[in-house]
C-alpha positions, -999 to 999 in steps of 0.1 A, spaced: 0 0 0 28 26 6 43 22 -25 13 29 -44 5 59 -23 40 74 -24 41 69 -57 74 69 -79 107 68 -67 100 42 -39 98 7 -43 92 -22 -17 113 -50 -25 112 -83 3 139 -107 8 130 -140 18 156 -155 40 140 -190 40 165 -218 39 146 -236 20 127 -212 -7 109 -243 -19 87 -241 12 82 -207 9 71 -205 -26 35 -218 -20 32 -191 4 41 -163 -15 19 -174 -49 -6 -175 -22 -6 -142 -9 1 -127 -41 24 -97 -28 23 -67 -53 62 -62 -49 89 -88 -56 102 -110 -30 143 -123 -39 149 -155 -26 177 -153 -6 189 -183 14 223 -173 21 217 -142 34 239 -129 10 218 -102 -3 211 -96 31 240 -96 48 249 -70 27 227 -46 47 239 -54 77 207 -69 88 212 -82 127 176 -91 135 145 -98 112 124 -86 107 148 -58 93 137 -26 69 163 -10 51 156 22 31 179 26 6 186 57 -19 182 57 -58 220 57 -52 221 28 -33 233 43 -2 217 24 31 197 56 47 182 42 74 179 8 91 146 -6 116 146 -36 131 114 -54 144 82 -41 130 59 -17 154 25 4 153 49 33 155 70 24 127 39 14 105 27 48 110 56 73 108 76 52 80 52 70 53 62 104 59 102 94 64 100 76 30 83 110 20 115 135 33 141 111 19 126 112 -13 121 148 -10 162 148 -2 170 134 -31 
């Protein structure tokens, strides 16, 4: 939903840290997520973030730069992350 209402320049991606992404396939045709979800097993793509605790957000500039990192997932975080998604892009 944020993604749609932010509009361009901000995309949700998910990384899927199952070790076993067979398992988690059925799941995700299921729920039919309107973002892409990279299967990622390793943790490679996530280790690359730096990621110590999942759930993890990660907002990351059109440049690729890490801006800001959350870890868990809260009321408070649901509800303030649309308008800092909205000043970064504004940043930018």
């Amino acid at each position: 939903r944020l993604q749609r209402e932010v509009g361009a320049g901000f995309k949700v991606v998910s990384i899927n840290v199952d070790r076993d992404s067979d398992k988690a396939r059925p799941m995700l045709a299921k729920l039919q997520l309107p973002f892409p979800v990279l299967m990622d097993a390793e943790s490679d793509i996530l280790g690359g973030f730096d990621a110590f605790s999942l759930p993890m957000s990660v907002l990351v500039g059109s440049n690729g730069k890490v801006l800001e990192l959350h870890s868990g997932f809260d009321d408070v975080w649901a509800r303030d992350v649309r308008g800092r998604v909205t000043e970064l892009l504004e940043a930018q």
